[in-house]
C-alpha positions in Angstrom: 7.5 -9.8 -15.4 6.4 -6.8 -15.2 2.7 -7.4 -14.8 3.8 -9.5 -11.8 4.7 -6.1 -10.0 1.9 -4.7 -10.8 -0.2 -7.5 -9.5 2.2 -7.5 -6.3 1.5 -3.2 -6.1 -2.4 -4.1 -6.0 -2.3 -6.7 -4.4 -0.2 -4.8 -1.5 -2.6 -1.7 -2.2 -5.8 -3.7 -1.2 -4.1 -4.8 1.5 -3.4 -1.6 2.9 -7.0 -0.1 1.6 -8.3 -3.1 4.4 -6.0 -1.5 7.1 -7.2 1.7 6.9 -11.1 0.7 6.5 -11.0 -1.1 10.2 -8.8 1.9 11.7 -10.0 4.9 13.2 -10.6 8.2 11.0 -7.4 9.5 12.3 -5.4 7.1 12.0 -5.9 6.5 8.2 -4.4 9.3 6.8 -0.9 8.0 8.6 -1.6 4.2 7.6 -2.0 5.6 4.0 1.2 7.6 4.0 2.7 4.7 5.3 1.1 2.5 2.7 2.4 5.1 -0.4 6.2 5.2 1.4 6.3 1.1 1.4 4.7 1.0 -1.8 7.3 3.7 -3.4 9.8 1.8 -1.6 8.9 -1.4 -3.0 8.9 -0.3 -6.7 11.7 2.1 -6.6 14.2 -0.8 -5.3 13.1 -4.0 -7.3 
């Protein structure tokens, strides 16, 4: 079970690493943050 949410977390973590590769320079440090909130989010409620 819990190696399931771990392959979820990187799968979701790639996921956002491919967002912020096609974004501009700026806007990657937002999409990151973003990524971390969901990610904490994620973890912290299931």
């Amino acid at each position: 079970m819990k190696k399931m949410k771990l392959l979820s977390s990187i799968t979701f973590l790639s996921e956002c690493h491919a967002r912020v590769e096609k974004s501009t320079v700026n806007m990657n440090h937002h999409i990151l943050w973003e990524c971390v909130h969901m990610l904490v989010n994620k973890v912290s409620c299931s």
